[in-house]
C-alpha positions as CSV (number, residue, x, y, z in Angstrom):
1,X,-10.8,19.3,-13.5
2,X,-11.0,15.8,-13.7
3,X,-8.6,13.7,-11.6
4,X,-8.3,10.1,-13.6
5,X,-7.1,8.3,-10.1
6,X,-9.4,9.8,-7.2
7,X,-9.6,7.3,-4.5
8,X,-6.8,5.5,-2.2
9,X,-6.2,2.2,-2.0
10,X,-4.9,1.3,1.7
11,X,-2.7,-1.7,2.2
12,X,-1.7,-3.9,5.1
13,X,1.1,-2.2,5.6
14,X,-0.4,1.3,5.5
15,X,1.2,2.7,2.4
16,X,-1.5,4.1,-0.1
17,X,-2.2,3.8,-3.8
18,X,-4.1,6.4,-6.0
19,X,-6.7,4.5,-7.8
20,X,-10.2,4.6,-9.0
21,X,-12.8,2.0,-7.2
22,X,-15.7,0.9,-9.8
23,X,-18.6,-0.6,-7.4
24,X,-21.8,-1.2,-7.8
25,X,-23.2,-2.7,-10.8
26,X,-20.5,-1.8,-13.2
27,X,-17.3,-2.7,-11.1
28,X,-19.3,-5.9,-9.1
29,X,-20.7,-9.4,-10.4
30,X,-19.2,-12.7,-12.4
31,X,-16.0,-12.1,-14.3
32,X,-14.4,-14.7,-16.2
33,X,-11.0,-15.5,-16.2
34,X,-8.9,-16.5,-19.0
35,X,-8.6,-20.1,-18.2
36,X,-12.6,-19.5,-18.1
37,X,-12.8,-19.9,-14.2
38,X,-15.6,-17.1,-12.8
39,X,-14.6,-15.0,-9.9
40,X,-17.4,-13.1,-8.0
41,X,-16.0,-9.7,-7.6
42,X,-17.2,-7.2,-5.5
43,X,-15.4,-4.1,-6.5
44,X,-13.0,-3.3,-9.5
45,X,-10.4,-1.1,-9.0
46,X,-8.2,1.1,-11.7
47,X,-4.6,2.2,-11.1
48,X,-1.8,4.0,-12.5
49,X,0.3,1.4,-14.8
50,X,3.4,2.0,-12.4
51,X,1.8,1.2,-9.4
52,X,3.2,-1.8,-7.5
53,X,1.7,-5.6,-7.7
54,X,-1.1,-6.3,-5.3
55,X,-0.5,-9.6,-3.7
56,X,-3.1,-12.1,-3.9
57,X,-5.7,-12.5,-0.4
58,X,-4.1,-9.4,0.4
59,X,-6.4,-7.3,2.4
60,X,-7.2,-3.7,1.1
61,X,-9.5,-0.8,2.0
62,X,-10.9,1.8,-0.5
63,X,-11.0,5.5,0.5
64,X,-12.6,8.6,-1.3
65,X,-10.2,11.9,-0.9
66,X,-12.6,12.4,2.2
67,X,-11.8,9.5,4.0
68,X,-14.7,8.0,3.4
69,X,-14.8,4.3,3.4
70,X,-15.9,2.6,0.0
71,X,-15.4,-0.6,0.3
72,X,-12.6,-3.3,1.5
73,X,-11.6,-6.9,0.9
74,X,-9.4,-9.6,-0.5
75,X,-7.6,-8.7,-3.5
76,X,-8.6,-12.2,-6.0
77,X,-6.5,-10.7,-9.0
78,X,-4.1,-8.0,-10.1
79,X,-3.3,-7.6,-13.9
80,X,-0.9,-5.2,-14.6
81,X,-1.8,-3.8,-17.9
82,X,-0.1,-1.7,-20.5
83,X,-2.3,1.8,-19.9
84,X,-3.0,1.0,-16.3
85,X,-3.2,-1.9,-13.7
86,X,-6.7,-4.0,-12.5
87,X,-7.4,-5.3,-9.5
88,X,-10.6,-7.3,-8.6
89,X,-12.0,-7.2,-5.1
């Protein structure tokens, strides 16, 4: 079966947050904003649309179910959305 939110997302403070990391070339590059300021991201991440607000510089890391280290860094932006909430690494 398919599990829509495999990863974890590890804050700060320790607590964890299922999500889904998108690296590489299709979660990493130039994104524009809104205002049309770019942003180089390095990872986009997925997550449930309940999940709570990332803060902005906070400092994540990205796990697999093994443990295994995907990526970490700054969050630059959270958007909660109405099916599920972006972050941008």
């Amino acid at each position: 079966m398919i599990e829509q939110y495999p990863d974890i997302l590890e804050r700060e403070d320790g607590t964890e947050i299922p999500c889904r990391f998108y690296p590489g070339s299709r979660g990493s590059g130039i994104k524009n904003e809104q205002d049309g300021k770019q942003i180089e991201v390095k990872f986009t991440i997925a997550f449930p649309v309940d999940s709570p607000k990332l803060i902005q510089r906070e400092l994540i890391i990205g796990r697999d179910k093994s443990g295994y280290e995907i990526g970490r860094g700054e969050v630059i932006v959270f958007h909660p959305g109405q099916l599920h909430c972006v972050a941008y690494i």
